[in-house]
C-alpha positions as CSV (number, residue, x, y, z in Angstrom):
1,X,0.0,0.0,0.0
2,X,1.0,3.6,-1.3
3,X,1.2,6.2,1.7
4,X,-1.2,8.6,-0.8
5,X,-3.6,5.2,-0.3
6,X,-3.2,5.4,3.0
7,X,-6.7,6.7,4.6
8,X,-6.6,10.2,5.7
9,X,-7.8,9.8,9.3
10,X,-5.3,6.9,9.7
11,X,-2.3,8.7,8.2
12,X,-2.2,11.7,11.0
13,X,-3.0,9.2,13.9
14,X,0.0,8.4,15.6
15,X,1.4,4.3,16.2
16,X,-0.3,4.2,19.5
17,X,-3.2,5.0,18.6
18,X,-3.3,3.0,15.2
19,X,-1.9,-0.2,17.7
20,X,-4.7,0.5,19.6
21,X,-7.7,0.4,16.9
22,X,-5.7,-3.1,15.6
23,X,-6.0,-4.3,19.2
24,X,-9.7,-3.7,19.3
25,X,-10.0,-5.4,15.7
26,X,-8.2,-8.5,17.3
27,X,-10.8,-8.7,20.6
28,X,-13.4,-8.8,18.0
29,X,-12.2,-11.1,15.2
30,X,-11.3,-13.3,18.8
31,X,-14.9,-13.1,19.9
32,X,-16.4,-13.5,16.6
33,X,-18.5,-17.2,16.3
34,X,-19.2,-16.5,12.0
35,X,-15.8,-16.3,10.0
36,X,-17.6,-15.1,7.0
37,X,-18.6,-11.8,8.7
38,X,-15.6,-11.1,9.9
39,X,-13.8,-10.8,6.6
40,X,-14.0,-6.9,6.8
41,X,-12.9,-6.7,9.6
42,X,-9.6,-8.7,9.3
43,X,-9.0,-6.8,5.9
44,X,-9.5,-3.7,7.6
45,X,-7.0,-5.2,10.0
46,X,-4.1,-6.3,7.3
47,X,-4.6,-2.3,6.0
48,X,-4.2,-0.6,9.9
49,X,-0.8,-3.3,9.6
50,X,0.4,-1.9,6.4
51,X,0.1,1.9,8.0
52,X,1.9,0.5,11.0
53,X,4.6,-0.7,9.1
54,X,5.2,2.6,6.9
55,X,4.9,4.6,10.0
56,X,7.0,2.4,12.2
57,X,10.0,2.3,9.4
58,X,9.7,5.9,8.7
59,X,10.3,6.9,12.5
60,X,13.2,4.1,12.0
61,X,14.7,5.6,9.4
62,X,14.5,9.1,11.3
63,X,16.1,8.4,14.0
64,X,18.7,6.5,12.5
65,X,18.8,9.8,10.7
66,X,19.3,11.6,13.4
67,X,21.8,9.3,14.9
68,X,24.1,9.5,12.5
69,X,24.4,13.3,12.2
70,X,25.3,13.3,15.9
71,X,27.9,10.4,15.9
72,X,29.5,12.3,12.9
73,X,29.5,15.7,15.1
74,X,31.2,14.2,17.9
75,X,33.6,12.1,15.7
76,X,34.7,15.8,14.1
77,X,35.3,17.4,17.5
78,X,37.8,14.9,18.2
């Protein structure tokens, strides 16, 4: 999934909250007795897990971003 695919109310919530809404899908899907209505919801599921994903490897790649520029400072002060 494309991040401009991503739906708009998910892409501004933050990884909390999106774990959250996966953990409620999971209590459900875990309570549910008829498989075949709870197809949505497990789709629904696999999409808030691609947004996790993207947003969890963007913050990755950020702070190993970030890391980097500071291990270079201190490597030129020396």
């Amino acid at each position: 999934m494309k991040d401009k695919n991503l739906p708009p109310d998910n892409n501004t919530s933050s990884l909390e909250e999106l774990t959250n809404q996966a953990n409620q899908i999971i209590e459900s899907l875990e309570n549910e007795n008829d498989l075949n209505s709870s197809v949505e919801s497990y789709q629904q599921l696999l999409k808030l897990n691609n947004i996790i994903e993207k947003k969890f490897h963007k913050n990755f790649r950020s702070i190993n971003e970030e890391t980097n520029k500071k291990v270079k400072k201190i490597i030129k002060k020396k």
